[in-house]
N, C-alpha and C positions, 0 to 999 in steps of 0.2 A: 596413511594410505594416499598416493594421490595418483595424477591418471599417467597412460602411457609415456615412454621417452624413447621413442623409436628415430625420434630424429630424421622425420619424412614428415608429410601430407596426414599421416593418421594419425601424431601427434598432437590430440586436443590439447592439451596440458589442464586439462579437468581431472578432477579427485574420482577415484572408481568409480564412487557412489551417486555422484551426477553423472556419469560416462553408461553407467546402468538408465539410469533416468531415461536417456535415449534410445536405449537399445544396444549399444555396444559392446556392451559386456555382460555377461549372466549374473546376476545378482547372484548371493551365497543362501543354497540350499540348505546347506546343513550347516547347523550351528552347534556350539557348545553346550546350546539346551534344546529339546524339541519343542519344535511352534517358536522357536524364536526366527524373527526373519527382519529385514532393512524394513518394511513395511508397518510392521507391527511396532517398533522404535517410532517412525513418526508420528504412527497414529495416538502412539501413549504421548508423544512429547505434545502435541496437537491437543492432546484433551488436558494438560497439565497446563501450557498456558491458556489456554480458553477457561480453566477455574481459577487460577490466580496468577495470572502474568508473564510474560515475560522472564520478568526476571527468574523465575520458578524454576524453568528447565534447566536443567544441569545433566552432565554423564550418569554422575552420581545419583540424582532423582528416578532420572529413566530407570537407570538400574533398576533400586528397588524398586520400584512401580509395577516393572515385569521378573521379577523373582530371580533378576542373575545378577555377576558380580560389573562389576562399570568395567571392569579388561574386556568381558567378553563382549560388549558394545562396538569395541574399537575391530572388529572382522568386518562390521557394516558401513562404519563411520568412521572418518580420522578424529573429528574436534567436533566440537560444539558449534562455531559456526559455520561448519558443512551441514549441521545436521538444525541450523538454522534457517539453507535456504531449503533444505528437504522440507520442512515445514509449511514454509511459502509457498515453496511449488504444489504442495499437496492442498493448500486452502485457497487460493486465485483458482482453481480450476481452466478449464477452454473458456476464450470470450463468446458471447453468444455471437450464435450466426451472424454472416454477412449481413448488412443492409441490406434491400432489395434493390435490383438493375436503378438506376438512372437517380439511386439517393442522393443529394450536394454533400458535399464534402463537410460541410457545417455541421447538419442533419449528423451523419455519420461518425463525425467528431465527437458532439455533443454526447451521442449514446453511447458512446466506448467509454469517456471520463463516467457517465454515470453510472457504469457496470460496473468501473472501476471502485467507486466510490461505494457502492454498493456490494463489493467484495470486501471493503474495508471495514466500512461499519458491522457486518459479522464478525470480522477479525481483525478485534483493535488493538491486541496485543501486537500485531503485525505488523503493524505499525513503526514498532519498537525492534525491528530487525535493521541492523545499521546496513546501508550499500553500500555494500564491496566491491562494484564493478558492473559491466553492461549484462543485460540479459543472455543469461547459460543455461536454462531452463526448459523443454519443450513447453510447457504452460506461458511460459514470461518470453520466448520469443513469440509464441501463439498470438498474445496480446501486441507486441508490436506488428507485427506482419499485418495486423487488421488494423494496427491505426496509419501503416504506410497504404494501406487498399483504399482510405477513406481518401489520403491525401494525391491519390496517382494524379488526375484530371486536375491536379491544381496549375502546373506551369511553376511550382517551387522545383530546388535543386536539391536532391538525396539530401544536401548537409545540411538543408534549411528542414525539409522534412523532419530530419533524427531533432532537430533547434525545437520546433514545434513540440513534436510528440515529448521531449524534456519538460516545456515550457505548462503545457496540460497537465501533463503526469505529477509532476508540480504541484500545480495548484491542487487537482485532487487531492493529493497525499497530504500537504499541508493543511488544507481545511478542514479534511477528517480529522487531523490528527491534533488539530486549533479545537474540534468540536469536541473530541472524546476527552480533554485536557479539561475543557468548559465541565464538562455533563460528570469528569469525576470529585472537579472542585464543589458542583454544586450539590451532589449526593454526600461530601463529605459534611458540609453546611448542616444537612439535617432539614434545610428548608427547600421551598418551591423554589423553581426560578423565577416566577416573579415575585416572590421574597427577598431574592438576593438580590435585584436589581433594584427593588425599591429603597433596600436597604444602601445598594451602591449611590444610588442616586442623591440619596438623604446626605452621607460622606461628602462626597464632592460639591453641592451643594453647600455645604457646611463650612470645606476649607478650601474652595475655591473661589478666590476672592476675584469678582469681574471685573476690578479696573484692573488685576491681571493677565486675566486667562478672562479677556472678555467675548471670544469666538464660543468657549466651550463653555459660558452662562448662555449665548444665546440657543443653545441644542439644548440646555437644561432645561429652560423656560420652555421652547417648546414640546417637552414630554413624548419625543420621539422614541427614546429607550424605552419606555414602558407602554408603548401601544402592540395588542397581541400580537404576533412576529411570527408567518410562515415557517414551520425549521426549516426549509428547505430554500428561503430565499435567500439567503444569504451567498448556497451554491451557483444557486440558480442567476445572481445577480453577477457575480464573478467570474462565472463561466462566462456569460455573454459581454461581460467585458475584453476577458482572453479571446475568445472570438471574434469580437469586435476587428480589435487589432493583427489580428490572423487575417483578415479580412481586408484590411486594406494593405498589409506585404501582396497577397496574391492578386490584389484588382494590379499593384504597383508592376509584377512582374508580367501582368498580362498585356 
């Protein structure tokens, strides 16, 4: 199934099913089964990775899940990853509201990455959805549109703008997805995290000979790894980094 070919202006070249997404086409009423609808497909696929991953959803899963055969899925969906970003779309929700009048661009920056990040961390199987391409979404262009409103009053150039909002979105997504990688190695462990690092630190101590790797005894010796650790600095410190440097292109362009 995929979207119109009219070869004009109304040609998206989106798949029905995101082209609905927007409003441009009527989703299908009636199905091969009743109560079956495009909706009720994400929502099961949504509660299938949110219990076991990812990798989980299948045509075939859905299927049985909702009591029909996997053909009669493909009325709503073409493939599996259409109905990958249907997924997305449906768990990022709207960004919250604008900033209020006279926010910096910083300020405004900073809260969008943490909404974002904080969408993530509910849904970190989400994580696990490969990009395909720029935001086609109304929810995922919703979120750009607010991170180009933070960036107006900069004196960057549109390209440097979409540069930025990459360069954020970025880091977000990778640090969640650095964190969620952490927090599943450590539950697999069976111990605390600060069992695992005492333990890490015992290791490297052990076969990390310092007339070596004499930079990485002197972090040893100082027992910086196992002094209790903010979870949120590590974002926290990264972002203001990214900013940092955000910060001195716009002083540069002004």
């Amino acid at each position: 199934m995929t979207g119109s070919r009219r070869g004009d202006d109304s040609d998206t070249g989106l798949p029905a099913s995101i082209e609905a997404a927007w409003g441009l086409r009527e989703r299908p009423a009636k199905g091969p089964k009743p109560g079956l609808s495009l909706d009720r497909i994400v929502d099961t696929a949504v509660a299938v990775a949110a219990a076991e991953g990812l990798a989980a959803v299948s045509m075939g899963r859905i299927a049985k899940e909702l009591g029909v055969s996997t053909m009669s899925l493909y009325r709503y969906v073409a493939a599996k990853d259409e109905l990958y970003i249907l997924m997305q779309e449906a768990v990022i929700g709207t960004p919250p509201p604008h900033p209020a009048p006279g926010t910096g661009w910083r300020e405004a920056l900073a809260a969008w990455a943490r909404a974002q990040r904080e969408v993530f961390h509910r849904n970190l199987w989400a994580l696990r959805i490969p990009i395909s391409g720029p935001p086609a979404t109304p929810n995922s262009v919703a979120w750009w549109e607010q991170a180009l409103v933070a960036l107006e009053d900069t004196g960057l150039d549109e390209g440097e703008k979409i540069s930025v909002i990459l360069l954020v979105g970025g880091f977000v997504r990778n640090e969640a997805l650095l964190m969620a990688d952490l927090g599943a190695a450590i539950e697999a462990s069976g111990l605390s995290p600060e069992e695992v690092m005492a333990r890490y630190g015992r290791t490297l101590k052990r076969f990390a000979d310092p007339d070596r790797y004499p930079a990485l005894a002197r972090m040893l010796e100082s027992d910086v790894m196992f002094e209790p650790d903010d979870p949120d600095f590590e974002f926290t410190f990264g972002l203001d980094r990214v900013l940092d440097g955000i910060e001195v292109l716009i002083e540069r362009r002004r």
